[in-house]
N, C-alpha and C positions, 0 to 999 in steps of 0.2 A: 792250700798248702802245696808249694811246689815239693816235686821229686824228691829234690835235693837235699829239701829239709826234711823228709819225712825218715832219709837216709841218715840224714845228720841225728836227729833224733834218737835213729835206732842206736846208731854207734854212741851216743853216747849214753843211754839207755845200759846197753854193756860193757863198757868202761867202766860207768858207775857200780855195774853187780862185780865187776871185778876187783874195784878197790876196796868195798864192802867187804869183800871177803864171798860172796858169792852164798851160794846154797850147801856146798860142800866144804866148811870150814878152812875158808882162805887159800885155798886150791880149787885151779879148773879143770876140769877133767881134760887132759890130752892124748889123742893119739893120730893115728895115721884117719882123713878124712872119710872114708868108707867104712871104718872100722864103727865112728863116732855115728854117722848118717845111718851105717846098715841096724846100728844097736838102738839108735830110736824109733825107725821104722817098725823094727819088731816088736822092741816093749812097749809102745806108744801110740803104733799108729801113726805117726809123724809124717809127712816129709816134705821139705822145701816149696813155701812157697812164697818166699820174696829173697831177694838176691842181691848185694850192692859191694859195689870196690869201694873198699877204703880210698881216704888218698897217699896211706902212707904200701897201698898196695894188699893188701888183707880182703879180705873176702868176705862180709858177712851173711847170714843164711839167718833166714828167722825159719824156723818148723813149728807145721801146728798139727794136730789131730784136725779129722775130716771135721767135727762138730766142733773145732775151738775149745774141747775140753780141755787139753793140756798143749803146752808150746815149750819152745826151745829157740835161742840164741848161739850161732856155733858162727865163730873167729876163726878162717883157716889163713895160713901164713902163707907165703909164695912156696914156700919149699914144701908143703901137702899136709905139716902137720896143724892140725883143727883141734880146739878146744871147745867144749860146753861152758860156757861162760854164764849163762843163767835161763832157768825152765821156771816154770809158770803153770796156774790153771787160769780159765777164762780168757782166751784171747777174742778180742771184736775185730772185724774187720771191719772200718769204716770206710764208707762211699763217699767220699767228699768230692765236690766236684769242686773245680780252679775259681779259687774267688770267695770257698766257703771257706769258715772257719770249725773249730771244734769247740 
């Protein structure tokens, strides 16, 4: 699976939890991105480890805990404000290599 898709995936991955309605009753949690990034690190453990531009210019962040225990999806907008748009427990990181599938 090339880059591209696995980006495409994720963005749509949280789009999807966002018209769901999400985990926090049809609101995403918003604030300034530090505020959002520094509050999962702590209660969490968290912190970014994959990165992708939208194409409509947005910034997505997936966060995990060191052991995959819990994860996090965070949307920041050009102008710095970042939403949690949907968390998780269980994240896998898979090794695929170019040519494999899932």
């Amino acid at each position: 699976m090339k880059r591209s898709s696995v980006v495409s995936a994720l963005v749509l991955a949280a789009v999807a939890a966002m018209t769901a309605g999400g985990a926090w009753g049809g609101q995403p949690r918003c604030d300034a991105r530090n505020v959002i990034i520094d509050h999962l690190e702590r209660a969490y453990g968290e912190v970014v480890r994959q990165r992708g531009v939208t194409f409509k210019g947005t910034i997505l962040e997936v966060l995990t805990s060191a052991d995959g225990e819990t994860w996090s999806i965070v949307i920041t907008s050009p102008g710095g404000t970042a939403c949690l748009v949907s968390a998780g427990e269980g994240w896998q990181s898979l090794n695929v290599k170019e040519g494999e599938g899932t």
